[in-house]
C-alpha positions in Angstrom: 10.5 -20.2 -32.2 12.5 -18.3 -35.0 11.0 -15.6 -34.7 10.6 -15.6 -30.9 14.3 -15.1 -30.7 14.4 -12.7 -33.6 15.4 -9.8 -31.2 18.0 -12.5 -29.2 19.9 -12.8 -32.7 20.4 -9.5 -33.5 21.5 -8.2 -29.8 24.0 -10.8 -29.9 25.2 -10.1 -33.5 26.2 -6.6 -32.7 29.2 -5.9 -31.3 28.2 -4.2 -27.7 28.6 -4.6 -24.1 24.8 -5.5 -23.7 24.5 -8.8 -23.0 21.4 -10.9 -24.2 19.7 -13.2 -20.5 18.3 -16.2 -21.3 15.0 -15.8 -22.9 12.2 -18.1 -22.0 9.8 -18.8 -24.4 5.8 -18.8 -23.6 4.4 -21.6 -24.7 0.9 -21.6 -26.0 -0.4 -24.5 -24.5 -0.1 -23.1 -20.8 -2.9 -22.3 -18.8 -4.0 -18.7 -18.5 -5.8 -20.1 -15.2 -2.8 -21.4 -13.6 -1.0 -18.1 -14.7 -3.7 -15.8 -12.4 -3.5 -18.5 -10.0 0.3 -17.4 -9.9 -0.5 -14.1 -10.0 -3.0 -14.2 -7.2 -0.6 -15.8 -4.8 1.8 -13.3 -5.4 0.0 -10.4 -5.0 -1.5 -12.0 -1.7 1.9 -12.4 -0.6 2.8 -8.8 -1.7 3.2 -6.1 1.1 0.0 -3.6 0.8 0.4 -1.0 -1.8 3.5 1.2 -1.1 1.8 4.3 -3.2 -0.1 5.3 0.0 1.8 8.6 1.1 0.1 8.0 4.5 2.9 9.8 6.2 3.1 13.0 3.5 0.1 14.4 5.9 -0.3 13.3 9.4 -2.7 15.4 11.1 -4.2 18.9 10.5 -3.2 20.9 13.7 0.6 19.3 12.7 2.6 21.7 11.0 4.2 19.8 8.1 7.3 21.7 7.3 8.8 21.7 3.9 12.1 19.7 4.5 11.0 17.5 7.3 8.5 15.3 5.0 9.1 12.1 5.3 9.9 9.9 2.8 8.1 6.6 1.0 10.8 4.4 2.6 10.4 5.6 6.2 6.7 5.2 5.9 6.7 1.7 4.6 9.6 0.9 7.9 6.8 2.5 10.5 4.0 0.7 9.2 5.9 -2.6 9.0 7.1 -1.7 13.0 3.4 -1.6 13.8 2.3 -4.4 12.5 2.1 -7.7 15.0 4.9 -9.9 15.4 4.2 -13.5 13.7 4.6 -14.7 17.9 3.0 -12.4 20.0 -0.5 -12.1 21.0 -2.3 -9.4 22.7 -5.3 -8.8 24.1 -6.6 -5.4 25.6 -10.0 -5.2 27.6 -9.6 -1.1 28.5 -10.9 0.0 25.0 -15.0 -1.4 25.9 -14.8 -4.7 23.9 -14.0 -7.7 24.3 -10.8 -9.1 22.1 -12.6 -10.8 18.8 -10.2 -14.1 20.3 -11.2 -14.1 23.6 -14.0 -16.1 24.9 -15.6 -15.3 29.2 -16.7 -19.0 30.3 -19.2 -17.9 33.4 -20.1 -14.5 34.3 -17.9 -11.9 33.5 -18.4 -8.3 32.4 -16.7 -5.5 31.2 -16.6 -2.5 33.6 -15.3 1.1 33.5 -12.9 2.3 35.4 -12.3 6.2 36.5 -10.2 6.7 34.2 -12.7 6.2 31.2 -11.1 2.9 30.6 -12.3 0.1 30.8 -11.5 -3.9 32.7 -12.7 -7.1 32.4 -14.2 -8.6 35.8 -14.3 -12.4 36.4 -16.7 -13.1 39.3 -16.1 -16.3 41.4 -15.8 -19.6 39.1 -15.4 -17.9 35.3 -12.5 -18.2 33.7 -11.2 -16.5 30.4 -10.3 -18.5 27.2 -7.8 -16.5 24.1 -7.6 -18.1 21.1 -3.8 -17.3 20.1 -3.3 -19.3 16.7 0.7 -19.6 16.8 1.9 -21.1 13.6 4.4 -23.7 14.5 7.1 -25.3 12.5 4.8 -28.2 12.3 2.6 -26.2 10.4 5.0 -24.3 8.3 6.5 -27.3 7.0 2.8 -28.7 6.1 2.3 -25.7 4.4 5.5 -25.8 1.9 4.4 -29.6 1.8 0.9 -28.6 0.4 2.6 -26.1 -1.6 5.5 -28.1 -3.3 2.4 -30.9 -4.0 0.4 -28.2 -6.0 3.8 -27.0 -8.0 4.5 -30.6 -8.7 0.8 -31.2 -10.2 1.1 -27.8 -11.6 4.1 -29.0 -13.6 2.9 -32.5 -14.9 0.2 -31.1 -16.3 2.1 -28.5 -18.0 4.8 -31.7 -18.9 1.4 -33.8 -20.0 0.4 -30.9 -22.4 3.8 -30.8 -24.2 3.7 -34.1 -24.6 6.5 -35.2 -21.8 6.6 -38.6 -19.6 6.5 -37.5 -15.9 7.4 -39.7 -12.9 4.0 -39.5 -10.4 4.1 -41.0 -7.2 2.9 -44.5 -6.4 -0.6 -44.9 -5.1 0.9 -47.2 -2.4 3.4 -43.9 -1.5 0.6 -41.6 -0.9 -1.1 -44.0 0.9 2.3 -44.5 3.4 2.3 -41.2 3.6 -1.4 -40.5 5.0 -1.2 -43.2 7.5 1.7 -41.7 8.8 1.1 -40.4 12.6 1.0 -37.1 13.2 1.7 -35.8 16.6 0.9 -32.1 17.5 3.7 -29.5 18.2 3.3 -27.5 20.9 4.7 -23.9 22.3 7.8 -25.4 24.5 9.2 -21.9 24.9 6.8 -18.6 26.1 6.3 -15.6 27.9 2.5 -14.6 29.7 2.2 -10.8 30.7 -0.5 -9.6 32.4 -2.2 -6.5 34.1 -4.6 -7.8 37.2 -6.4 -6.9 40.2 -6.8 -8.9 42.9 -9.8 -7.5 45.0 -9.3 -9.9 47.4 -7.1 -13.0 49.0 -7.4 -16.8 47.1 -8.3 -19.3 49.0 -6.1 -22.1 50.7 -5.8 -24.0 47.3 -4.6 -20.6 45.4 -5.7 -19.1 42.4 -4.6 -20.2 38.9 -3.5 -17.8 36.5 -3.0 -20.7 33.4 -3.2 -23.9 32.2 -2.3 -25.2 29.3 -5.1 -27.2 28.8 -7.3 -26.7 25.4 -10.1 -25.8 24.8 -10.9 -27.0 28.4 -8.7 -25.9 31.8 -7.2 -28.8 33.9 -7.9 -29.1 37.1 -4.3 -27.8 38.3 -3.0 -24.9 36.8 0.4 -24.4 35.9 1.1 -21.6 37.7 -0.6 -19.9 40.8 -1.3 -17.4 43.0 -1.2 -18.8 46.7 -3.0 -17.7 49.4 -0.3 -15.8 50.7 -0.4 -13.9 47.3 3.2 -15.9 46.2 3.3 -16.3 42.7 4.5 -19.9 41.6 3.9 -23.5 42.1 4.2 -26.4 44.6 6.3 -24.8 47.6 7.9 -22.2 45.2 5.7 -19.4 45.6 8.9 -16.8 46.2 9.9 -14.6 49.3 10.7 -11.0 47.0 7.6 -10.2 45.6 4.4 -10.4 46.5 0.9 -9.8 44.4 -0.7 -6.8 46.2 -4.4 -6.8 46.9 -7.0 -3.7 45.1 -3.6 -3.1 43.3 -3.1 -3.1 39.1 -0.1 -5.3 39.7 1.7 -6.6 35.8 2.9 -10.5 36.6 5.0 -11.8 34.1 5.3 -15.9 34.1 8.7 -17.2 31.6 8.8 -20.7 30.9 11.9 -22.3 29.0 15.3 -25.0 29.7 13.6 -26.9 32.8 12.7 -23.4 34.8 9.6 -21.3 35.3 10.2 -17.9 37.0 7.8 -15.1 37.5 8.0 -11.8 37.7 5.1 -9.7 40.1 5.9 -5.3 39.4 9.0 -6.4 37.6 10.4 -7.5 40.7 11.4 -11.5 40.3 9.0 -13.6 42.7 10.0 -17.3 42.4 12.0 -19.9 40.3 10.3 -23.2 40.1 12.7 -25.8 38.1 10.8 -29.1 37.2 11.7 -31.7 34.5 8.4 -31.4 33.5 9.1 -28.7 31.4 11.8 -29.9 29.3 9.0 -32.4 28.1 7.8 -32.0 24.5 4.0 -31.7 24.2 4.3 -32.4 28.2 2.6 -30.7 31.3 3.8 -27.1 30.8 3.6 -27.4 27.0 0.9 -24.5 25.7 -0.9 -25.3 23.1 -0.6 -23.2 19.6 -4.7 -22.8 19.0 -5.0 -21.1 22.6 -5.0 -20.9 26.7 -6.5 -20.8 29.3 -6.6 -18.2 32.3 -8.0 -18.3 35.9 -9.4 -21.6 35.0 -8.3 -23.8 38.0 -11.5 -23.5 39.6 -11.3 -21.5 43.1 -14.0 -19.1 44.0 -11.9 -15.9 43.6 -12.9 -12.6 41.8 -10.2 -11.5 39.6 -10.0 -8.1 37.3 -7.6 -8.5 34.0 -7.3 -5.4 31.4 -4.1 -6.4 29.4 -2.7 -9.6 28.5 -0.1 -10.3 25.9 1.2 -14.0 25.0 5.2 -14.3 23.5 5.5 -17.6 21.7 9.2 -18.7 21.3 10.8 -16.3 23.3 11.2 -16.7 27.7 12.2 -12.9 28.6 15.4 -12.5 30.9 15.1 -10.4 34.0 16.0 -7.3 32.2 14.2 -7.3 29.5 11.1 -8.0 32.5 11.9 -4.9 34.1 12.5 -3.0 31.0 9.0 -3.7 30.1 7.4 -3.2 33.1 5.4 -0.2 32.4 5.2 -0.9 28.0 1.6 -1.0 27.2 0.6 0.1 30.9 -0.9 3.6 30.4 -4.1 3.9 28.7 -5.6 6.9 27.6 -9.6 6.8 26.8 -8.5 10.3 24.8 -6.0 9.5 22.9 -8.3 6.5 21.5 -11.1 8.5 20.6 -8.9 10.7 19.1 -7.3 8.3 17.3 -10.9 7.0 16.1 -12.0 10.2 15.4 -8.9 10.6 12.9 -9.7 7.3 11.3 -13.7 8.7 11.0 -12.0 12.2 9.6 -9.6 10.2 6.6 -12.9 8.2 5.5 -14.3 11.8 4.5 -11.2 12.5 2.2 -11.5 12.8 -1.5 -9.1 10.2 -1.6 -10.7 7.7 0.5 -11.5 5.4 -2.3 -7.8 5.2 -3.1 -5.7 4.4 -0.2 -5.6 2.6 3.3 -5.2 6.0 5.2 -6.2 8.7 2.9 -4.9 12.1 3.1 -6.3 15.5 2.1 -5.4 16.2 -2.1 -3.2 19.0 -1.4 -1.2 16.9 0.4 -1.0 14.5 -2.6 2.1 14.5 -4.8 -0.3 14.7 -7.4 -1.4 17.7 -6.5 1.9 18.9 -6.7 3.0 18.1 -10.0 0.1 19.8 -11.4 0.3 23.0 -9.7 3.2 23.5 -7.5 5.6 22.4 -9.7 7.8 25.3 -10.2 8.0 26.0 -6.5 9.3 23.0 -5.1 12.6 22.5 -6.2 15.3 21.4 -3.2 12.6 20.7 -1.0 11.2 17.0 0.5 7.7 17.7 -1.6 9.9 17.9 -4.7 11.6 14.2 -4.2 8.9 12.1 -4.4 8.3 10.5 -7.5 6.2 7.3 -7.6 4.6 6.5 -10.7 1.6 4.5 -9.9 1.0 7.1 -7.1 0.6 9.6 -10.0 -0.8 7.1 -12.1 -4.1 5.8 -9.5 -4.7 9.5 -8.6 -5.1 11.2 -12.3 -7.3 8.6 -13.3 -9.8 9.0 -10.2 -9.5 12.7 -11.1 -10.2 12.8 -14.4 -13.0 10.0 -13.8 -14.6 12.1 -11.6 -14.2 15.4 -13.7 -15.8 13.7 -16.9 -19.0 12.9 -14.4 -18.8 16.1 -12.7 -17.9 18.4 -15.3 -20.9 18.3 -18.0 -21.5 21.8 -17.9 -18.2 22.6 -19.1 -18.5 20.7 -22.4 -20.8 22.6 -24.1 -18.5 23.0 -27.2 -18.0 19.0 -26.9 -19.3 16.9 -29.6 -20.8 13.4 -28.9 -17.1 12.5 -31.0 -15.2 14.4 -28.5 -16.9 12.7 -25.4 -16.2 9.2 -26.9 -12.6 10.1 -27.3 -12.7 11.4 -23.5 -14.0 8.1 -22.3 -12.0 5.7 -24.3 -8.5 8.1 -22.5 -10.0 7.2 -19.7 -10.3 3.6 -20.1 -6.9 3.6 -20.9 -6.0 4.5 -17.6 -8.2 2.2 -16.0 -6.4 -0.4 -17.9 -3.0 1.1 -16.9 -3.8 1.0 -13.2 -4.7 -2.7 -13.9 -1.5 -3.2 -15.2 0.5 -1.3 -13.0 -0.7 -2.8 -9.8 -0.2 -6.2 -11.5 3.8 -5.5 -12.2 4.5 -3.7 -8.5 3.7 -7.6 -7.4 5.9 -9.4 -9.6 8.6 -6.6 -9.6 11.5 -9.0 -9.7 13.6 -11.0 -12.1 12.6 -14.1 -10.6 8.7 -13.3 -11.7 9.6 -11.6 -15.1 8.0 -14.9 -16.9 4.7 -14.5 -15.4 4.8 -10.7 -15.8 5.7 -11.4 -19.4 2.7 -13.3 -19.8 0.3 -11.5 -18.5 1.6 -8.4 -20.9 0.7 -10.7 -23.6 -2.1 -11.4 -22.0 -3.0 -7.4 -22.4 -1.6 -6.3 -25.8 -3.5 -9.7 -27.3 -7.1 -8.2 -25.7 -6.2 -4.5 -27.4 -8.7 -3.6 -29.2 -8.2 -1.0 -32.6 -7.6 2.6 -31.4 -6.8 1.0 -28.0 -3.7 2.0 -25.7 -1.4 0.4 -23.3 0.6 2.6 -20.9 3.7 1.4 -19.3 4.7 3.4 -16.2 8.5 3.3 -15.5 10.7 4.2 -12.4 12.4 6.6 -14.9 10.0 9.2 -14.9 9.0 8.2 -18.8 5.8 6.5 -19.5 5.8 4.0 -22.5 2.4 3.2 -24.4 1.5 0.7 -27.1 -1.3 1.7 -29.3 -2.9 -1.1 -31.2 -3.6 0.3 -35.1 -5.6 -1.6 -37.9 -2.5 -2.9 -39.0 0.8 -2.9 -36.7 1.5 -0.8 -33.5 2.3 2.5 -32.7 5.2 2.4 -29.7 5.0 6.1 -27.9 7.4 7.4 -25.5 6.3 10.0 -23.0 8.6 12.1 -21.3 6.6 15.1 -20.1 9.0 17.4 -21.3 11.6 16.0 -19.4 15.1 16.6 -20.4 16.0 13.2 -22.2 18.7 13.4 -25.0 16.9 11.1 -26.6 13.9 13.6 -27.4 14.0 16.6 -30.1 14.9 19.8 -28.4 14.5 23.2 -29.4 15.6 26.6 -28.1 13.4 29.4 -27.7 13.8 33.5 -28.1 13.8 34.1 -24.4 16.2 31.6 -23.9 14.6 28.5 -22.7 15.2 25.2 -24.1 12.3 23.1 -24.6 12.3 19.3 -25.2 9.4 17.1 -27.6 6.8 15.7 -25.1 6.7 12.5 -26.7 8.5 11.0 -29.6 6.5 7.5 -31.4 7.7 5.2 -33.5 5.0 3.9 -36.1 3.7 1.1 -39.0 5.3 -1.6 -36.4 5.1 -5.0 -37.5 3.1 -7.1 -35.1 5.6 -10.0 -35.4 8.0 -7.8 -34.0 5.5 -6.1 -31.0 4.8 -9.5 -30.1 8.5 -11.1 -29.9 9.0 -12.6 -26.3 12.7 -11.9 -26.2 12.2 -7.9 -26.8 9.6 -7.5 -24.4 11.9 -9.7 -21.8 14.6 -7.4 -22.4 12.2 -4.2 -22.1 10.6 -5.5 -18.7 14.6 -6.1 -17.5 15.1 -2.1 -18.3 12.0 -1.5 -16.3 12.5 -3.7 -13.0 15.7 -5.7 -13.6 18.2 -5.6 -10.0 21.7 -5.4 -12.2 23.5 -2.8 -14.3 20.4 -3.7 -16.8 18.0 -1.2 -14.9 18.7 1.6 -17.6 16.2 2.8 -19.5 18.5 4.0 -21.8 19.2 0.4 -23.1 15.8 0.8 -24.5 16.3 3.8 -26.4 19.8 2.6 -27.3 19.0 -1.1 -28.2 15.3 -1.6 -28.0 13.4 1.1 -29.9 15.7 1.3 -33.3 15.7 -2.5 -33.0 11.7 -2.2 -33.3 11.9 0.1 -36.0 14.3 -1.4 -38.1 16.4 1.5 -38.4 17.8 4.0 -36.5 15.7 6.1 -33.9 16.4 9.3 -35.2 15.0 8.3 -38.5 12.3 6.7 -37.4 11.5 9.8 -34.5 12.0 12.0 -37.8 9.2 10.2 -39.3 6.6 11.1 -36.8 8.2 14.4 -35.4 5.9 17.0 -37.3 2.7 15.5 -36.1 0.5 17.6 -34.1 -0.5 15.1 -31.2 3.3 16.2 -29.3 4.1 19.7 -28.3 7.6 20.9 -26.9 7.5 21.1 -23.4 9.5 23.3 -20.5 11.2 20.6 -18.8 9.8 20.4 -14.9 11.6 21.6 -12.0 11.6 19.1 -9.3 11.7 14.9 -9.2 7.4 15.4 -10.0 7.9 15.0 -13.7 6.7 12.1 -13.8 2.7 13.1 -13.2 3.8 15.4 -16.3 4.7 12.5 -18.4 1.1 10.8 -17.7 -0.9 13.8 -17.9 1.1 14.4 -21.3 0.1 10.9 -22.6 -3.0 12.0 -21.8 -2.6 14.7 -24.3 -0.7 13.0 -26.8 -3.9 10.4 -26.9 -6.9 13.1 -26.8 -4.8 14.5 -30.0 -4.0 11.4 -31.5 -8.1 10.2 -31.1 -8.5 13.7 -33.2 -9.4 16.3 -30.3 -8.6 19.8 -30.9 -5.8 21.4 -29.3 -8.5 23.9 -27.6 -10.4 21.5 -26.1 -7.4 19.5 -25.0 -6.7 22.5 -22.7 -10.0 22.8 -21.9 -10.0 19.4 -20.3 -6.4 20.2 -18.8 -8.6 23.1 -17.4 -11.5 21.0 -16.4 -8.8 18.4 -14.9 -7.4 21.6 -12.7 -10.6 22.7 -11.1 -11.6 19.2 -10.4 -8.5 19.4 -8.2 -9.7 22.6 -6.5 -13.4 21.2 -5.9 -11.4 17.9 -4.2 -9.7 20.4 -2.0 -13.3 22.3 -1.6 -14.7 19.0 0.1 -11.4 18.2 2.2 -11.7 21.9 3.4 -14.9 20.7 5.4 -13.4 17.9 7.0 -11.0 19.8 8.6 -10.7 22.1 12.0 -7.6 23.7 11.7 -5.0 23.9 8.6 -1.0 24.4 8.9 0.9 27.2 7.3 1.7 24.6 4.7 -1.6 23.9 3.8 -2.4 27.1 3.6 0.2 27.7 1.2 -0.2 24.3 -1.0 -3.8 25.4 -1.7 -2.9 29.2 -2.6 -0.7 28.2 -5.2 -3.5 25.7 -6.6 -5.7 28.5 -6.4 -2.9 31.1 -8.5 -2.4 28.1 -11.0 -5.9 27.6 -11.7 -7.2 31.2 -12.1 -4.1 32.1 -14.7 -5.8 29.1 -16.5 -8.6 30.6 -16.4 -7.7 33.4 -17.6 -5.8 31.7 -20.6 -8.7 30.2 -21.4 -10.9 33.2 -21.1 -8.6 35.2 -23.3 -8.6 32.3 -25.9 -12.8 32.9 -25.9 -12.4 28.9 -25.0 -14.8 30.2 -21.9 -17.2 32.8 -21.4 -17.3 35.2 -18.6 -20.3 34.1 -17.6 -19.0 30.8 -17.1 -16.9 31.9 -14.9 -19.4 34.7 -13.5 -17.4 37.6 -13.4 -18.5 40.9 -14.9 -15.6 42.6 -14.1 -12.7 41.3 -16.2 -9.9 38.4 -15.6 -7.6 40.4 -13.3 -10.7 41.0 -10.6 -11.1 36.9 -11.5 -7.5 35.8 -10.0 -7.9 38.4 -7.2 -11.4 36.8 -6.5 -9.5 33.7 -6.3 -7.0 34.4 -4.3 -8.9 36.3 -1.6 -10.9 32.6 -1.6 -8.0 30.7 -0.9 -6.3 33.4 2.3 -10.0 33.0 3.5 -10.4 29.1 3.4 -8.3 29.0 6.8 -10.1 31.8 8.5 -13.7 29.7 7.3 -12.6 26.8 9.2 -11.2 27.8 12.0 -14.3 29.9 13.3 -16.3 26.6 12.5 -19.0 28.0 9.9 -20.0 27.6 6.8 -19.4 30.8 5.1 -16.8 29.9 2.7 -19.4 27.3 1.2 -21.8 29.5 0.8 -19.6 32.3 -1.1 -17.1 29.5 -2.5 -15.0 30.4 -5.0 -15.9 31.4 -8.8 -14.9 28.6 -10.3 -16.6 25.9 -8.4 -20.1 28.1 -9.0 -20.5 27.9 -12.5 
């Protein structure tokens, strides 16, 4: 444990403002099942992956203008406002199938109407069941029961490992406990909406529209439409409102207090007050696995094409006629549009990455590697999400090193090992990334901290862990024969804590990364430092800076002060000085220069470095090549995303055509490297045109680059 708390000891020794937390050690003897157990339920409790830009690119006839992008935040709000409420249940018949939850007992079919939509038509004597699956507070208090029971086991067997006495409960306890009856909650409080048709009159005993009977209807239903085409129950059938017949007619039935009152056009029809209802688990009382409608039994043809079920919650009269017409239209084009923009994102490069993929130039990772210096003060130029960057490089870069053989010619077999084992290291990162977004809080820094273990124990020799953080700086941990090397990665970025240097034409240019070397592994592996570091990373108080770990951290891990130990390593060849970038997207340039520093580092040449920088670049363009043929129609801002990709990519060429890195006939052009970019550029004002007219021309010419 002495050593555990090494770091603790010396933060508190010096005389700073920093102030040490509370360190909890790992003990050895814990389960590494239980710990992914942990892990597991967090991340299944986790909100899906926030790195989806879904809203960076909505649809291709849209014009997306430069300061109206939406942000990360806003997107994350609208996807949570379209997701279901925990109460409400709805069930629509008009898109031609029949709800997964709901079940036709008898004959019923579903038929379309003139309007392309389509209706659900109960002849004489069926009736419709919907499963609606309400979680009651029953349930959610079984749950935390179950839950707190597992913790509890969870915890004696971590207490029986160290050796401690724990207090189980008595045989005779558990036993009480079972026995115990259990009587079922029930929905006390609802709302039933409902669009219906009514091709003709009930007969004398009416027409029930529910009961609350499950899985099988009563023989009464709790509410009804009489002959007279009242909506109600007993003599209360209302005076108002009326059902009209060969009418699409939205009744709305409220139950809660003692009082039912339904609603027929958002009109109110009748007010039935019975004691009945205040019953728990009595007459009126729905019940939370489902309901049952039109099952009472009379011979009437009925016609239903919406329904929606509110748990919890009995509408007033307002908030009825407010909704009267929510939910009513239905267009049969706007849903095959709709699925016909869900079958268009499955052909996106990016499919494999997110829920709703987007085209790559609408990527932010597109735009840090080309677009870079033209986005400053704009919406593309805010967003900076690391594990966005992080996901999308890797796929890029795996797909380049499949794609991309002919372009290795100079490679040795050396050369492609080092390729593949960068590439690993992103895999691993992703991993790891993903991992920490789910326990991105102080209250789940233990099991974070464990599972990092967990990583730098399985690191092989030559082997790297990268770190993303939310300040635009990527950390990695390279595991040596003996010790560590700890690597920080700014992309160029203009830290004060990296070497800087200023240039004849007057540009100041900052080290890409600085490393600090020979690290003990005593000290790489002390629990309190990494606590501390992971605090920098994702703590909520004034310890989110991640300049406490340049200040505190880093000289602490190298025993001396960081400029010393920087100076050590600062005249290696794996970091270059860097422009810094011009807008928030530095971020992908701190990856893609890890990238770098670990090609070089593996002992790649700096010319074949940039060749797979150049490799990496027209892997982007062949992404946007296949999104191209996806789409119809492109916006002035697409257009003008993928002419910059183009212009960045052809001067890269050219750099590397000038360098004799490629040959001319690689890139097939006879006539020199300005005629080259031209070609290029003429490619990317004609990629528009192409699509629009509908043909394939621009495959067949396609650009040099992706024709070698």
């Amino acid at each position: 444990m002495e050593d555990n708390s090494s770091f603790a000891r010396s933060a508190v020794s010096d005389d700073c403002e920093y102030q040490p937390c509370r360190v909890v050690s790992l003990s050895d003897d814990e389960s590494d099942e239980e710990l992914i157990q942990e892990l597991e339920a967090a991340a299944a409790e986790a909100e899906p992956d926030p790195t989806e830009n879904t809203t960076m690119w909505t649809d291709a006839a849209d014009t997306l203008h430069f300061y109206e992008v939406p942000g990360v935040k806003d997107q994350r709000a609208d996807h949570k406002k379209k997701k279901e409420e925990p109460n409400t249940r709805v069930f629509d018949f008009r898109d031609g199938t029949l709800p997964q939850k709901a079940q036709v007992v008898g004959e019923g079919n579903l038929e379309e109407m003139n309007t392309k939509a389509t209706m659900l038509r109960l002849q004489p004597g069926a009736y419709l069941k919907v499963r609606l699956g309400i979680e009651t507070q029953q349930m959610i208090w079984k749950k935390q029961k179950e839950k707190e029971k597992k913790m509890q086991e969870r915890r004696a067997r971590r207490a029986k490992a160290r050796g401690e006495e724990t207090e189980e409960p008595s045989a005779t306890d558990e036993m009480h406990q079972d026995q115990l009856p259990e009587r079922r909650e029930k929905v006390q409080l609802y709302t039933l909406i409902m669009d219906m048709l009514l091709p003709a009159a009930p007969p004398s005993q009416g027409l029930s529209v529910y009961t609350t009977g499950w899985p099988y209807p009563t023989e009464v239903g709790e509410c009804l439409v009489s002959a007279n085409l009242g909506l109600g129950l007993d003599e209360s059938f209302g005076q108002d409102g009326s059902v009209p017949l060969e009418k699409w007619t939205r009744v709305v039935v409220t139950v809660g207090s003692d009082t039912m009152t339904t609603y027929v056009g958002g009109k109110k029809c009748a007010v039935v007050a019975k004691k009945e209802i205040t019953i728990h688990g009595g007459r009126f009382a729905v019940d939370p696995e489902g309901i049952v409608l039109f099952g009472g039994g009379a011979s009437t043809e009925v016609c239903i094409k919406y329904v929606k079920f509110i748990a919890n919650t009995a509408l007033s009269g307002s908030q009825v006629r407010a909704g009267t017409y929510v939910d009513s239209l239905y267009s049969q084009c706007v849903k095959d549009a709709e699925k016909a923009q869900q079958e268009l994102r499955q052909q996106f490069t990016l499919k494999a990455l997110f829920r709703k993929p987007h085209p790559i130039w609408a990527d932010p990772a597109f735009w840090g590697e080309f677009c870079d210096p033209f986005l400053v003060d704009t919406a593309f130029g805010e967003v900076n999400d690391p594990m966005n960057f992080l996901k999308v490089l890797h796929f890029s870069m795996a797909r380049m090193a499949k794609e991309q053989s002919q372009w290795m010619g100079s490679f040795m077999e050396e050369d492609q090992d080092r390729l593949l084992s960068t590439l690993k290291d992103l895999e691993r990162a992703v991993g790891f990334g993903l991992r920490q977004r789910t326990l991105q809080s102080v209250s789940r820094l233990t099991a974070l901290l464990k599972f990092l273990k967990k990583n730098i124990g399985e690191l092989g020799v030559g082997q790297a862990l990268l770190l993303p953080s939310p300040k635009k700086i990527v950390f990695m941990l390279i595991k040596k024969a003996s010790g560590f090397r700890f690597v920080a990665c700014a992309g160029g970025d203009e830290n004060p804590y990296h070497p800087s240097v200023a240039t004849l034409d007057g540009k100041i240019k900052y080290k890409g990364c600085i490393a600090i070397d020979n690290i003990p592994d005593d000290r790489m592996q002390d629990d309190s430092w990494w606590m501390y570091f992971l605090m920098s990373m994702i703590g909520d108080g004034p310890e989110k800076h991640v300049e406490n770990v340049y200040d505190w951290l880093l000289p602490w891990l190298a025993g001396k002060p960081l400029q010393a130990a920087i100076a050590e390593t600062c005249d290696e060849p794996c970091s270059a000085f860097r422009t810094p970038p011009r807008c928030q997207a530095s971020a992908y340039r701190a990856f893609l220069e890890s990238v770098r520093y670990l090609l070089l580092w593996r002992g790649m040449s700096e010319t074949k470095v940039k060749a797979v920088t150049f490799m990496l670049r027209l892997q982007y363009l062949k992404f946007v090549i296949n999104d191209l043929h996806c789409l119809k129609k492109l916006s002035d801002n697409d257009n003008h995303l993928i002419k910059l990709g183009c212009k960045q990519l052809a001067h890269a060429a050219v750099m590397q055509a000038k360098s004799k890195s490629i040959s001319p006939f690689q890139l097939q052009v006879e006539y020199g490297a300005r005629e080259f970019g031209c070609a290029a550029q003429r490619w990317a004002r004609g990629a528009a045109h192409w699509q629009e007219a509908g043909n394939k021309h621009g495959k067949r010419r396609g650009c040099p680059l992706l024709t070698p």
